[in-house]
N, C-alpha and C positions, 0 to 999 in steps of 0.2 A: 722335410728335406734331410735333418739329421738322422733320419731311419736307414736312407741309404747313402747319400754321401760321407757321413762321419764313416759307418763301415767299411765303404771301399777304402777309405785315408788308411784307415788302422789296418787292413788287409795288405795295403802296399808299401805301407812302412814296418810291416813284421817282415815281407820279401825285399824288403832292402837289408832289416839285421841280418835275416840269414845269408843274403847274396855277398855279407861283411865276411861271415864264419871261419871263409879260409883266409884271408887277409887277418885277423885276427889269431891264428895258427903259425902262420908265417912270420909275421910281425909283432909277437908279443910284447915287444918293449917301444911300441910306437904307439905314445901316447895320443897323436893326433889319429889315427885308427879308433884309439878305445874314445874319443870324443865324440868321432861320428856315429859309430854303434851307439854309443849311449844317446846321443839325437835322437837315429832311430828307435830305440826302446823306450824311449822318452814319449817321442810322439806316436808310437803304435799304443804305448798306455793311455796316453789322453784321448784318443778318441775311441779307443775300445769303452774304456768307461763310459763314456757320453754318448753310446749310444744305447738308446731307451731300457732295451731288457738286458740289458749288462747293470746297467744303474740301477735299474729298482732291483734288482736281485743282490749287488752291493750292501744298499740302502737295508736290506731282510736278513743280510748275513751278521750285519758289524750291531743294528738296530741304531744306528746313526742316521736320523731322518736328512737326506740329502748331502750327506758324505760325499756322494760322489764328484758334486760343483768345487769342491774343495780340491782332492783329487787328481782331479782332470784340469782343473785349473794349473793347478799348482805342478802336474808335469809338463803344461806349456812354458812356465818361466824356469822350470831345467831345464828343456828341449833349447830355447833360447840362449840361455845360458853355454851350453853344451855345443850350440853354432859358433858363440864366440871364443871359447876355448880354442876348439878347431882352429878360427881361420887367425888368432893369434898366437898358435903353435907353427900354422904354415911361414905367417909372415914375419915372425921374428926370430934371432937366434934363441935357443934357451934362457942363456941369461936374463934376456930381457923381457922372452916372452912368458914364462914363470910368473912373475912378480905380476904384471898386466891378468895372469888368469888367476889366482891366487884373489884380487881386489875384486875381479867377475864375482867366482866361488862367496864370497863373504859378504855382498853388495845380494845376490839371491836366498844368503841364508838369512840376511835383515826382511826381506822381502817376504820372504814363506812365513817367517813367525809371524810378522804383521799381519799376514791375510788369516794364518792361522786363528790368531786372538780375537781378532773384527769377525771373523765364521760364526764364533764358538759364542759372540756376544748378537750376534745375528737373531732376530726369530724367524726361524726359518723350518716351522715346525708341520710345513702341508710339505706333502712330497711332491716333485714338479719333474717329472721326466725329459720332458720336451718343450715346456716354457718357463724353466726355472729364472733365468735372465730378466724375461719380461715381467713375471710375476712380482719378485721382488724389489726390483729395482728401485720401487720407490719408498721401501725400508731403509730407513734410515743407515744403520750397521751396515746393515749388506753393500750400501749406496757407496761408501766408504770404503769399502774391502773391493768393490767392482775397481774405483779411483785407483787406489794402490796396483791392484788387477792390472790393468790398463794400463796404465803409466808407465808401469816394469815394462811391461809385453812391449808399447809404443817405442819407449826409448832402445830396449835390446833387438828389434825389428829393425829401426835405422842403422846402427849403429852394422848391423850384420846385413845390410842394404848396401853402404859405407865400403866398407871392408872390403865385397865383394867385390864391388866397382874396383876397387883400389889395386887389389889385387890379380885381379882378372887382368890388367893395362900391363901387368909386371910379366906375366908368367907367359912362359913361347910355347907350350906346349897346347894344341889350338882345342882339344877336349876339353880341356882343365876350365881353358877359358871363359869355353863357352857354359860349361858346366855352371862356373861362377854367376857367370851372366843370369841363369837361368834362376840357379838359389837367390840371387840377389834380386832379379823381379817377385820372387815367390813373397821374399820378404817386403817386399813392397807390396804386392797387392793385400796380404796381413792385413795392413793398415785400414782396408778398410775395415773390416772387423773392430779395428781400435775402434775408428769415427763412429760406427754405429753403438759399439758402448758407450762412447762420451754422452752420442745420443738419449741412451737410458737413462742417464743419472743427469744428464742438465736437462732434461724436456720430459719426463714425466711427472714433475711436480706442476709442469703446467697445465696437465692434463691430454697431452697424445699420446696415443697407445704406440707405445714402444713395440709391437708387433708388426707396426706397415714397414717399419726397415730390417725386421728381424732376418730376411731374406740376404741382406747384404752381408749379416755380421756371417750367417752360415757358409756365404759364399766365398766373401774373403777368408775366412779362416781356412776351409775346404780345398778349395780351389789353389790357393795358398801352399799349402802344405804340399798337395800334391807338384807343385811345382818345383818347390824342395827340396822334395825327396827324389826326382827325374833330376836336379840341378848336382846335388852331392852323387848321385850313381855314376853322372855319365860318364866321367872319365875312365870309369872300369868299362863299359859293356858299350860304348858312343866307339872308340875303333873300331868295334866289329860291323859296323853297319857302313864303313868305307866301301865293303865292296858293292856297295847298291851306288856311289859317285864313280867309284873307277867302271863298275857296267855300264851306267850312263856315258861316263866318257868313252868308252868302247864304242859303245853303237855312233854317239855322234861323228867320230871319226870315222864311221862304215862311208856316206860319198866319197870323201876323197882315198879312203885306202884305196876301196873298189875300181876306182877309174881307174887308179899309178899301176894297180895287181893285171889288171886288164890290158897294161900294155906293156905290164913287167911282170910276168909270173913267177919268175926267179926270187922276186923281192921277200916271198912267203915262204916263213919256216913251216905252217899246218897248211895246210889245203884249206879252201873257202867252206863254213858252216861247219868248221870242229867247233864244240861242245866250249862255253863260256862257263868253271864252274869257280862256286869260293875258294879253293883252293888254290885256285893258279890265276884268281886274278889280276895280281898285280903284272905277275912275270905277262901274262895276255895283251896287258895293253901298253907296260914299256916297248912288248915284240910289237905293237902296232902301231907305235910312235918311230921305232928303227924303221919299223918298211916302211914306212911313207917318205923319213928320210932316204931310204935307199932307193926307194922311187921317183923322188924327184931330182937326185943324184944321175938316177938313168936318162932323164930328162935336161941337163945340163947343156946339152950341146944348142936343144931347140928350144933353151930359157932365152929370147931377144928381149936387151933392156927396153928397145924401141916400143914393146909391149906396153910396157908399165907408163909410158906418158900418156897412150891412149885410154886406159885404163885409172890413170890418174885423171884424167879429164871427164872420164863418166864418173868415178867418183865424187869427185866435188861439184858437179852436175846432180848428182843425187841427194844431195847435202850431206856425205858424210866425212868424216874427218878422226883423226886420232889412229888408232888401232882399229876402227871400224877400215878406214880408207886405206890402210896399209894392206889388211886381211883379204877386202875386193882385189888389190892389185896383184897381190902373189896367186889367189884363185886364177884371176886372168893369163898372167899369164901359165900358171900349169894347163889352164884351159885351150890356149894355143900350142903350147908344146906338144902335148898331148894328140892333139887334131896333128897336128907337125908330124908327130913320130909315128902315129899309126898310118897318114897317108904317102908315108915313104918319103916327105919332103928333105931338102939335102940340109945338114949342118947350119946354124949360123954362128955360134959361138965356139969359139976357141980358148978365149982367155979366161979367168976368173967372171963371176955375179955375184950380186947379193944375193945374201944366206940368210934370212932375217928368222927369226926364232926366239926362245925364252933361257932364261940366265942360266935355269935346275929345272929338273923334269918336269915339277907342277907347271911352271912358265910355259914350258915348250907344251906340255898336254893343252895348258890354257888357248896358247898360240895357235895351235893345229887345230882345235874345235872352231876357234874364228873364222880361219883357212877354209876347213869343210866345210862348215856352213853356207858361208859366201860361195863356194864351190858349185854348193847344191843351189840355192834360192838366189843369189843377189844378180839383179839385173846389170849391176857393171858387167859382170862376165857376160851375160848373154851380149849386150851390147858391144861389146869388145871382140868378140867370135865374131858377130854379123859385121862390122866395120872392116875387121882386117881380113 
C-alpha cells in the first residue's frame, strides 16, 4: 500500500509547497506562512523517504542500514510540530504566542535526540523497505524509540486536533473554517496510526503478527495527511470553487424566474439562455435575485392575502411547518397572481402585502430557492390553483 499511497501524500504535499511559493514572495515576514510551508516540506520529506526505492537508495547512499525509518520518522514530529506553531501564531497575539512556540520547538528537539539515541542503539541491521515497523517491533531499543515515536506524534495530533476545533468556532471567514475543520479530522484520523503502533509494541511480545493491522497504521497516516494538506490549502484555492454553489443557485432559481420573465419580460436585463460563465457569476445571479424581485413587484396588484390562508391550510395539511410552510404559501400565492395576470383578471390589491425574504443576499438567495422549489414541486401550490 506504501508503494502507492505514501507517493501520491509526498506528490501532493510538494504541490501544496509550491502552491505556498507566491504567498511566501509576498509575505516574507509572516512567520505563520513560513510554518505552513515547512509542514508542507516536512511532510513531502517523510513520505518521499518511506517510500520503498527512495529508501533503499537512501539506505546505499549514506551506507546507514535503515536510516531512512529514522528520517521519515523524525520529519513527522517536525511536520507536527510545525502544525502547532502555525495554529499558535494564528491564535495568539505574538507576545504570547512566541513563548507557547518557542516550549513546541524545544519539547521536539528533546524528542528527536531521544529517538535519535534509541535508533543508533537499535539492531537494526537487515534492511526493511516496506515492513520495517512490523519487523522490528519486537526489539527491544527499537520498541522503545517506536513508544517515544508515538507518544510525541499521539500527543501533537490532539493537541492540533484541539486547536483546530477551537479555532475554527472563532474565526467568520467560512473557508478558513472549514479548512480547520478538515485539518482537524485529518489529525484525528492520524491516530489511528498511533493505536496501531501502540498495537506493535504491546501485542507483539504476545506473539501476533503486527502485520494483520498494519493496513490501518498505513491508512491512517495516509489518509490522514492527505487531509491535511486539502485542510491547510483550502482557504487559498476553496473560493474559487463558489462559482460551482452560485451556478447551482442560478439554475435552481430558473422555475420561478421563468414564470415572473414569462409574464414580465421587462423584468430581464439578458435575454433567456445568455451564456452562465465564471466571470460574471456573481453579478448573473444577484441580476437573478433583482428580477424575481422585480417580478413579483409586477405581481403586487394580484398578490390576495386571502391566498395565503388557503395555502396555509394545505400546508399544514401536508405536514409542513417553519420555512418549509412559509416558502409553499408565497409560491401559491405567485401561483395565483400569476394565472391572475396573464388571464387579464382585474386588480385586487391596492394597499401594501407581505414582503417576506432574507436579512443579506445569502438569506434572500437562500429564501428564493425555497420559493422556487415549492413553485416548481410542492403540491400546496397545485392544490391551491385547483381550489381557488
Amino acid at each position: 500500500m506504501n508503494s502507492v499511497l505514501y507517493p501520491l501524500c509526498a506528490a501532493v504535499a510538494w504541490l501544496a509547497l509550491i502552491y505556498k511559493f507566491p504567498a511566501l514572495r509576498v509575505r516574507p515576514r509572516d512567520h505563520a506562512v513560513h510554518a505552513l510551508a515547512a509542514a508542507f516540506a516536512f511532510l513531502g520529506l517523510s513520505f518521499t523517504i518511506s517510500t520503498p526505492v527512495v529508501w533503499a537508495w537512501i539506505d546505499a547512499l549514506t551506507g546507514v542500514t535503515n536510516l531512512s525509518t529514522l528520517l521519515s520518522q523524525g520529519f513527522v514530529i517536525a511536520f507536527v510540530a510545525a502544525e502547532q506553531v502555525l495554529l499558535v501564531l494564528w491564535a495568539f497575539p505574538p507576545h504570547r504566542a512566541w513563548p507557547k512556540a518557542r516550549r513546541r520547538l524545544t519539547w521536539v528537539g528533546v524528542v528527536l535526540a531521544a529517538m535519535v539515541a534509541l535508533f543508533l542503539a537499535a539492531d537494526t541491521t537487515e534492511e526493511r523497505t516496506t515492513d520495517f515497523v512490523v519487523h522490528y517491533a519486537g526489539q527491544p531499543y527499537y520498541a522503545t524509540y517506536l513508544l517515544v515515536y508515538v507518544t510525541a506524534f499521539t500527543a501533537g495530533q490532539l493537541e492540533v486536533s484541539v486547536l483546530c476545533l477551537r479555532y475554527a468556532r472563532a474565526v467568520g471567514t467560512p473557508w478558513l473554517r472549514r479548512g480547520l475543520l478538515i485539518a482537524g479530522s485529518g489529525a484525528v484520523l492520524g491516530l489511528f496510526y498511533c493505536a496501531a503502533r501502540y498495537a506493535d509494541v504491546a501485542l507483539t511480545p504476545l506473539g501476533l503478527d503486527p502485520a494483520r493491522w498494519e493496513f490501518v497504521a498505513r491508512l491512517g497516516a495516509g489518509l490522514g495527511a492527505l487531509l491535511n494538506l486539502v485542510g491547510w490549502t483550502l482557504p487559498g484555492w476553496g473560493p474559487a470553487l463558489g462559482w460551482i454553489g452560485r451556478l447551482r443557485s442560478y439554475r435552481r432559481l430558473h422555475p420561478l424566474w421563468s414564470a415572473l420573465y414569462a409574464a414580465s419580460p421587462q423584468i430581464a436585463l439578458d435575454p433567456p439562455g445568455s451564456r452562465f460563465t465564471l466571470a460574471d457569476s456573481g453579478f448573473r445571479l444577484y441580476r437573478r435575485v433583482i428580477e424575481i424581485r422585480d417580478g413579483r413587484l409586477a405581481l403586487h396588484q394580484h398578490m390576495n392575502p386571502a391566498v395565503a390562508e388557503v395555502a396555509a391550510r394545505h400546508g399544514a395539511a401536508a405536514g409542513l411547518s417553519g420555512d418549509q410552510l412559509r416558502a409553499a404559501v408565497e409560491a401559491a400565492q405567485l401561483a395565483v397572481a400569476l394565472r391572475a395576470k396573464t388571464s387579464g383578471a382585474a386588480p385586487v390589491v391596492t394597499g401594501e402585502v407581505d414582503y417576506p425574504g432574507g436579512e443579506d443576499l445569502a438569506g434572500e438567495i437562500a429564501w428564493l430557492i425555497r420559493v422556487s422549489t415549492a413553485f416548481a414541486a410542492s403540491p400546496v401550490v397545485q392544490a391551491t390553483l385547483a381550489e381557488l
